[in-house]
C-alpha positions in Angstrom: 0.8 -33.7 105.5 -2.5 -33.7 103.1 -3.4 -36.1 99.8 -6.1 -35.4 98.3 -8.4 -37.0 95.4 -9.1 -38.9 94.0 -11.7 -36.7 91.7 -14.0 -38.2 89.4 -14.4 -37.7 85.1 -16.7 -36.7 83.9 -16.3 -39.3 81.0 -14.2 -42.8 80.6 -12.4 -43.5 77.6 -10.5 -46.8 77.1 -7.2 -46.2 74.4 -4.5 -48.4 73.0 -2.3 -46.1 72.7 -1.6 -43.4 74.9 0.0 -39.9 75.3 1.7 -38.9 79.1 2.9 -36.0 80.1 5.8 -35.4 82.3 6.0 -31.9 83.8 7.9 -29.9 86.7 5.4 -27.0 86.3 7.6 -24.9 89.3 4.4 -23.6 90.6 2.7 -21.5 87.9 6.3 -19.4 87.8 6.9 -18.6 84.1 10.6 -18.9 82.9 12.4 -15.0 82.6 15.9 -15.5 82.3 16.2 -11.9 83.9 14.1 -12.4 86.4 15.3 -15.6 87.9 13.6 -16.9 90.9 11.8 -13.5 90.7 10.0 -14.0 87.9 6.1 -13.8 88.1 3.6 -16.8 88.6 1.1 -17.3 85.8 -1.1 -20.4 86.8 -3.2 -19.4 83.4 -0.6 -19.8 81.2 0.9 -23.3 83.2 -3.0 -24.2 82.5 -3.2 -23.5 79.0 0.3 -25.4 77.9 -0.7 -28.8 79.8 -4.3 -28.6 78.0 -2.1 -27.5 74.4 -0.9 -31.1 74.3 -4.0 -33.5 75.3 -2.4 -35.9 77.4 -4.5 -38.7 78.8 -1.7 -39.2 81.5 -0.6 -36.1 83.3 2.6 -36.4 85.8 2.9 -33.1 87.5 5.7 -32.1 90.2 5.9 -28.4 92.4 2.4 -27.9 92.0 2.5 -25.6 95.0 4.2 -22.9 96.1 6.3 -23.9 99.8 5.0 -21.2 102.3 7.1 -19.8 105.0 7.4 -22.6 108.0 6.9 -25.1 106.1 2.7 -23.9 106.2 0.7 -26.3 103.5 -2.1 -24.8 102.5 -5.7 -26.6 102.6 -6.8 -26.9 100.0 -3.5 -26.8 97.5 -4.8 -23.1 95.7 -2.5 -24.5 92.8 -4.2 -28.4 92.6 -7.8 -27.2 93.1 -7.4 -24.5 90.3 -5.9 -27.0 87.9 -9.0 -29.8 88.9 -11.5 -27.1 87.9 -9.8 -26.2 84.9 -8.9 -30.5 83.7 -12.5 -31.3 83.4 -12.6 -34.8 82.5 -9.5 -35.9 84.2 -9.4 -37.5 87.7 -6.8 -37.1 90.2 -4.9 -37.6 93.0 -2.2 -34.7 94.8 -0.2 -35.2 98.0 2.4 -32.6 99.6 4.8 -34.0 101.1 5.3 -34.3 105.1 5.1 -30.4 106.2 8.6 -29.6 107.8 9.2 -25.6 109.0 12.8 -26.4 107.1 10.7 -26.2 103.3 12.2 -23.3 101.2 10.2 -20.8 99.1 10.6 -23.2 96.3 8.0 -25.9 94.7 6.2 -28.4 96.4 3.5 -31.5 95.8 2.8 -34.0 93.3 0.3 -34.4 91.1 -1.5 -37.1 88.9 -4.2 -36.7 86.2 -5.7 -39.4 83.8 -9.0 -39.7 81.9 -9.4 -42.6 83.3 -10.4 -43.1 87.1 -7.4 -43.4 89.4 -7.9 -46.1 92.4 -5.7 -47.8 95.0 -3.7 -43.8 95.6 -0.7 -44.6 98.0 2.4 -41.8 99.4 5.3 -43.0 100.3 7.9 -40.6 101.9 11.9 -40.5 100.8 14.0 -39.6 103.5 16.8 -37.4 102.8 20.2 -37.1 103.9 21.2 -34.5 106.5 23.7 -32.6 104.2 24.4 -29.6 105.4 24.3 -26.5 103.1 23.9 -22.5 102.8 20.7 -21.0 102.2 20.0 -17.3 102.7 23.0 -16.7 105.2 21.6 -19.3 107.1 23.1 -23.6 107.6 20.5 -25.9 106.7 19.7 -29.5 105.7 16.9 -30.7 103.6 13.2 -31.7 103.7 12.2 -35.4 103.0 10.8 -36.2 99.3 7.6 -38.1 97.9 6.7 -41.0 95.9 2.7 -41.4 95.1 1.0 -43.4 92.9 -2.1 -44.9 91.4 -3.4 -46.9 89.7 -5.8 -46.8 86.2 -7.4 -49.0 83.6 -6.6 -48.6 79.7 -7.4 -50.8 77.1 -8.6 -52.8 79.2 -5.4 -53.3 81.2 -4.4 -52.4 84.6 -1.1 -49.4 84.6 0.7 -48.8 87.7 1.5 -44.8 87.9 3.9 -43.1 89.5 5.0 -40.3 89.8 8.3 -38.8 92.0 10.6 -35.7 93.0 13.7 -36.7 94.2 16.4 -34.2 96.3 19.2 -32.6 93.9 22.1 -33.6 95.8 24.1 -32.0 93.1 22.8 -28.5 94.4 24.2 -29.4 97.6 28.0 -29.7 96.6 27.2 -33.6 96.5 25.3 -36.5 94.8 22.6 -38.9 94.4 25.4 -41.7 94.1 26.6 -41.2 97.4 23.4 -40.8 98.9 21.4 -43.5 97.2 18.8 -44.4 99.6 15.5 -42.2 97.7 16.4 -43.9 94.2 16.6 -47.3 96.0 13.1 -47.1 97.9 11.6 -46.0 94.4 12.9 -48.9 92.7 11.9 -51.2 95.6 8.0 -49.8 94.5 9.1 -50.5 91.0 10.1 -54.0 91.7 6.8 -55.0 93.2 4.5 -54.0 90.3 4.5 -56.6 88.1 2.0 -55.5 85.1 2.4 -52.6 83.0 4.2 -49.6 85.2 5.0 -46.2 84.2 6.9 -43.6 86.5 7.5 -40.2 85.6 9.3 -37.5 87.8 11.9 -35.0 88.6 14.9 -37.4 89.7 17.7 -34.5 89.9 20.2 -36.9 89.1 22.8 -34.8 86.9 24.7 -38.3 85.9 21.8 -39.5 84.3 23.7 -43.3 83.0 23.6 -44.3 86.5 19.8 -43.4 87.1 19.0 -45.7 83.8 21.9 -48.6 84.7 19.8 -48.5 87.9 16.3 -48.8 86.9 17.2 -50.6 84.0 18.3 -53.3 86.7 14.8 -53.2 87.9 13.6 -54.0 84.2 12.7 -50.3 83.9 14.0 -48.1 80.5 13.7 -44.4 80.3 11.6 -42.9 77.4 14.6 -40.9 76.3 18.1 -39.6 77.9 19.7 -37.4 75.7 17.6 -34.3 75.3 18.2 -31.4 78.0 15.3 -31.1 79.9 16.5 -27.8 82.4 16.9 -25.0 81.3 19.8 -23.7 84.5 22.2 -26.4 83.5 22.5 -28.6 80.8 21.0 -31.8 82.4 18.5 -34.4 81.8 16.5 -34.6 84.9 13.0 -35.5 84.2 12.0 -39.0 83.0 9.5 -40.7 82.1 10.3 -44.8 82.5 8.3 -47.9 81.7 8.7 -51.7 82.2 8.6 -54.0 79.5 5.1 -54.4 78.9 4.9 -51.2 77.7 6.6 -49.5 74.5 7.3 -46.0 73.4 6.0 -45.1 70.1 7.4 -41.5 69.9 8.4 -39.1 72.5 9.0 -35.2 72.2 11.0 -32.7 74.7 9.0 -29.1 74.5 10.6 -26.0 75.7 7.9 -24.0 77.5 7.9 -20.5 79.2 5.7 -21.6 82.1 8.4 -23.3 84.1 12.3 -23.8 83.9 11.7 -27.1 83.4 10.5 -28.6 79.6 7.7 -30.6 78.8 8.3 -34.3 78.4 6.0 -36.1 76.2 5.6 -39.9 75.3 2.9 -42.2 73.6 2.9 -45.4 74.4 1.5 -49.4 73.1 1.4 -52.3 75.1 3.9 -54.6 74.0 2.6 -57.7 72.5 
């Protein structure tokens, strides 16, 4: 278990309004239909799309690759390449608690903003033991993460966070049933009381009741009807804000560096 960060800019800019990027960038591997989950890693090219859109907010999830027995690499090859390569940006990263149980799959969070980052916090999400099939073999799965920070724009304090929560529905069951990750990350969400953004993976096929549930928290989702994977026909990242916040526009980019899309809002604060 590692966090790292936070970096400082090279340069502080204050903005009212604001572009954030939300991004499951699956490691650096690129998106070959063919190819699958044996389709080549190209950190360049993962690089090159999150610098394509100038985000001053960048929420980042599977920034490394998981390596056999749960092994977490010091330092995160992934995190350090991408701090050389966002000069400008500060940051914070976190893996999540090492467990030998991790699959070859992605790993770590991820935040980078133009502004500095203070007051960096993890929080670990338990997951249920469900028991499931993986390469011949029964399993159960690793715990999940919640980090967060936060920054100064316009002259106002944003909480950010940032979150990858456990596809029950890859495990023959359901987020509904096992609620207790979504309900710790909207206990964080209930404490901030200023201007809060979170964005994230959430895996939560029945998207309604992920917004009926933060929206109980005073929490609404930047937008919930553009497919954002490209395996199934789903909408599992997010990007939500509380009131004092509003979106001005948003945009859902297909991208060949992940099987995941780009999720891109601006925001205002609300007056």
């Amino acid at each position: 278990m590692a966090s790292y960060g936070p970096v400082q800019p090279d340069h502080v800019s204050l903005m009212s309004r604001f572009r954030v990027m939300q991004f499951n960038m699956q490691f650096g591997q690129i998106w070959d239909e063919a190819e699958g989950d044996h389709a080549p890693i190209d950190l360049d090219l993962t690089i090159a799309e999150i610098q394509s859109h100038d985000a001053d907010i960048i929420i980042l999830q599977e920034v490394e690759h998981a390596q056999p027995g749960g092994v977490q690499l010091q330092p995160p090859p992934n995190y350090t390449r991408l701090k050389a390569a966002f000069r400008g940006y500060d940051s914070y990263f976190s893996y999540p608690k090492a467990d030998p149980r991790e699959l070859p799959f992605g790993i770590g969070l991820a935040i980078f903003s133009r502004t500095p980052l203070r007051d960096t916090f993890r929080m670990e999400l338990p997951s249920s033991p469900v028991e499931f099939e993986f390469d011949g073999k029964k399993r159960t799965p690793t715990d999940r993460l919640l980090i967060g920070a936060k920054t100064t724009l316009d002259g106002q304090e944003v909480q950010l966070f940032n979150t990858h929560l456990l596809a029950y529905f890859m495990l023959n069951s359901s987020s509904e049933q096992h609620l207790q990750q979504r309900q710790l990350v909207v206990e964080q969400l209930r404490k901030s009381t200023g201007p809060t953004l979170i964005g994230g993976d959430f895996n939560v096929s029945n998207r309604d009741s992920l917004v009926h549930q933060f929206a109980d928290a005073g929490y609404q989702p930047v937008q919930t009807t553009e497919v954002t994977w490209r395996y199934r026909p789903f909408v599992l990242d997010h990007i939500f804000h509380s009131p004092h916040l509003q979106s001005v526009r948003y945009t859902v980019k297909p991208t060949k560096a992940s099987d995941h899309h780009i999720l891109l809002a601006e925001f205002e604060f609300a007056h």
